[in-house]
N, C-alpha and C positions, 0 to 999 in steps of 0.2 A: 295151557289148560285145554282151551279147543283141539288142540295136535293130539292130546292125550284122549280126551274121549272118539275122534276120529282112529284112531289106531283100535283102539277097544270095536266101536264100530265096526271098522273093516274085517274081525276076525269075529264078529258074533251076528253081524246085521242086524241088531236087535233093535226092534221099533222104537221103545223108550230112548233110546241114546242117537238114534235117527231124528226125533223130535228134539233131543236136546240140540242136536249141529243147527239142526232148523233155527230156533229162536237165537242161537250163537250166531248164525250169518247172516240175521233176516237184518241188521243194519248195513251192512256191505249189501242187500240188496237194495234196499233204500237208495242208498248213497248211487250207486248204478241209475238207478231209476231217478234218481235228481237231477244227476248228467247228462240222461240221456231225455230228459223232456222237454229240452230246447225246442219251441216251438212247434210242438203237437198239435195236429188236428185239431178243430173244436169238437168233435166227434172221440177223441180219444182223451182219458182221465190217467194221470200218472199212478192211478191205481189197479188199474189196467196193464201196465210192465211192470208193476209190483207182482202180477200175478202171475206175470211171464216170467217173472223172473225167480221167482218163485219153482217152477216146475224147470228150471235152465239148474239151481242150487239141486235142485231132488235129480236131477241127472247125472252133476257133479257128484254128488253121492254113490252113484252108484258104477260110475262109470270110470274114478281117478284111480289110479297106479301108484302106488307107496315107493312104488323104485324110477318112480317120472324122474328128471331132474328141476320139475316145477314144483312147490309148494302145492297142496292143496288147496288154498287161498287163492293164489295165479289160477292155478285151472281154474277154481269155482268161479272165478269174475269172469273168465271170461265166457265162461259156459252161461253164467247170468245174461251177459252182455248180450251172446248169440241170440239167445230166447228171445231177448228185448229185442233187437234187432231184427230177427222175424217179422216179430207183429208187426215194426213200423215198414217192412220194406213190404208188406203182405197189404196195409194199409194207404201205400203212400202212392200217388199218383202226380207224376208231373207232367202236364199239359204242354206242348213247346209254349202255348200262347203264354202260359207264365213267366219263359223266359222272354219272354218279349217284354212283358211287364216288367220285371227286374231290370233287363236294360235302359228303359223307359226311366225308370226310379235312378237307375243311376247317371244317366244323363241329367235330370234333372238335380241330383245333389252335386254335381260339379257346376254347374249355372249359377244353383242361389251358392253354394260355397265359394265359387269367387265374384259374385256380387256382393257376400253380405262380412266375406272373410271369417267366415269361420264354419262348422256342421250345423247342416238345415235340422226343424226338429220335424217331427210325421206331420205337425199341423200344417206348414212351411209346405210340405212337402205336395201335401195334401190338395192345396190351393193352387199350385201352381201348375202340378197335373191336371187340377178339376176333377179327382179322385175324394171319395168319403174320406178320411185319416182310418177309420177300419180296415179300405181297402188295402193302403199302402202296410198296414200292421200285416197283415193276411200274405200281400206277397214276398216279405221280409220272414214271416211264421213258415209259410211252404218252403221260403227255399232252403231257409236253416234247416228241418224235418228231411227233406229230401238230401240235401248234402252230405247230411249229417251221417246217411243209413248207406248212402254212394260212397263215402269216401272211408268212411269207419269201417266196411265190408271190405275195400280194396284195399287198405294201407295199412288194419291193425288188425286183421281176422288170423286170428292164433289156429286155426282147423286147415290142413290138409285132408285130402278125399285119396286112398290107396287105390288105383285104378284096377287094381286084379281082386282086390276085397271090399271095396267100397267101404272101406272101414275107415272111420275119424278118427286121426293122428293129432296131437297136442304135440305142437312144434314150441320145444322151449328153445332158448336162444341157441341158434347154431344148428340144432337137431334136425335133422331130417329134410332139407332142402337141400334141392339139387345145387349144382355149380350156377346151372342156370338161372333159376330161382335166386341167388344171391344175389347175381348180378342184375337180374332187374328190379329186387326191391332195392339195391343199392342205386339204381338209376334215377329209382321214384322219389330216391329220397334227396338227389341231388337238385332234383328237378323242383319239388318243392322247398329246399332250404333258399335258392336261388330264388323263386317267388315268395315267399316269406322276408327276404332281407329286402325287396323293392319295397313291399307294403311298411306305410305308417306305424310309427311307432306305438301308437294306441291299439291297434288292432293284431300288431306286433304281441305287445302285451296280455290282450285277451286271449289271442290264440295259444301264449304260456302258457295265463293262469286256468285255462281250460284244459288244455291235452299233457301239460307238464305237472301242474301242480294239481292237475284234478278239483277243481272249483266248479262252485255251480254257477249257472250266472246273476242268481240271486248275491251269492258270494261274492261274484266279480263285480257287480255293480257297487255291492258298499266297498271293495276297495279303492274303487277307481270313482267312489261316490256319482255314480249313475243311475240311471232307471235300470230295470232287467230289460223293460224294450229297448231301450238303448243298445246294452249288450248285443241282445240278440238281433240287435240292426248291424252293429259292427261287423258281431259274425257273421252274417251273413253275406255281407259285402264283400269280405275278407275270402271268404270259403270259395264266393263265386270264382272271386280271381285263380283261385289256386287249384277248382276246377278247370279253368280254361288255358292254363298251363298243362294239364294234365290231358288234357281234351288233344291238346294241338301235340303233346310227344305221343299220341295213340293210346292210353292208357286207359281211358274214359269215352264214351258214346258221346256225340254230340245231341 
């Protein structure tokens, strides 16, 4: 149905049937913006990349190729995605002092984790730093936010830039990447499967039901019967590591 009024569209541009794609894909932006609000700002409202993403869809409209070898669906997500992706990299600021916190937090959960045998909770956590439990939420919120916008730009960004037109290419699988290019997203990926198989099987897991099966972490917390801070404590533990894999083969700034 949507394929069909999208074809009509593309040969009439007619505003009515442009509103219709709209309310047709406003739940794929949703869904986008559920995933990607892991740990927002207090300062930013997931209604807010509903809005981004919103004008990322009206792009997608106007800018997909019926002869792409991607679905218009693929493009539009990811055109969604970019939008969203903007605002929070437009938005997000990481202090090194943060990483120092985070390390801080993570020294401290392997101490009470092999003290108490098992994961500390943020109150735990809390105490033992002499940190509010706000605080400890906050540098767990930052780093997921930040990760999230670093590593989702470097490892899933569907847009090449044509150096003599500056024009944005939609690389579907295989298309348009160099030799070069192959081989070092092929390296990135070696490099992360390899730090992914050290990491916990829990965290192992979230990182699936996140990036494979596309879950929110609301999602993931009722399966794995957790809190969502929880999730997004895992994740963020999880991501730091596999930035610092990444960090140490040159891939990512320190």
């Amino acid at each position: 149905m949507a394929e069909e009024i999208w074809q009509k569209y593309f040969h009439t541009r007619d505003p009515g049937l442009r509103d219709t794609l709209i309310q047709e894909y406003l739940p794929l932006v949703k869904q986008v913006a559920g995933r990607l609000a892991m740990g927002l700002p207090s300062h930013v409202e997931e209604e807010e990349l509903m809005a981004c993403g919103i004008i990322g869809l009206l792009e997608a409209l106007e800018r997909y190729n019926p002869s792409s070898e991607a679905s218009f669906k693929t493009f539009a997500t990811w055109r969604i995605r970019g939008a969203m992706l903007d605002e929070l990299r437009r938005i997000t600021w990481m202090p090194r002092s943060m990483y120092q916190r985070l390390r801080q937090l993570q020294d401290a959960e392997q101490k009470i984790s092999h003290r108490l045998g098992r994961e500390p909770t943020v109150q735990e956590l809390a105490v033992e730093l002499h940190w509010s439990p706000e605080a400890v939420e906050q540098v767990y919120a930052q780093m997921n936010c930040y990760s999230l916008v670093s590593l989702e730009s470097l490892l899933f960004a569907p847009l090449a830039v044509n150096s003599e037109s500056g024009e944005e290419l939609f690389l579907s699988e295989g298309s348009f990447a160099t030799p070069e290019e192959s081989l070092e997203k092929e390296e990135r990926q070696e490099i992360l499967a390899r730090a992914i198989e050290e990491l916990p099987e829990r965290e192992k897991m979230v990182l699936s039901l996140y990036y494979k099966e596309e879950l929110t972490l609301r999602e993931i917390g009722q399966v794995l019967n957790i809190s969502t801070a929880r999730v997004s404590q895992i994740h963020a533990r999880c991501i730091f590591s596999l930035r610092e894999e990444l960090q140490k083969a040159g891939y990512l700034e320190k």
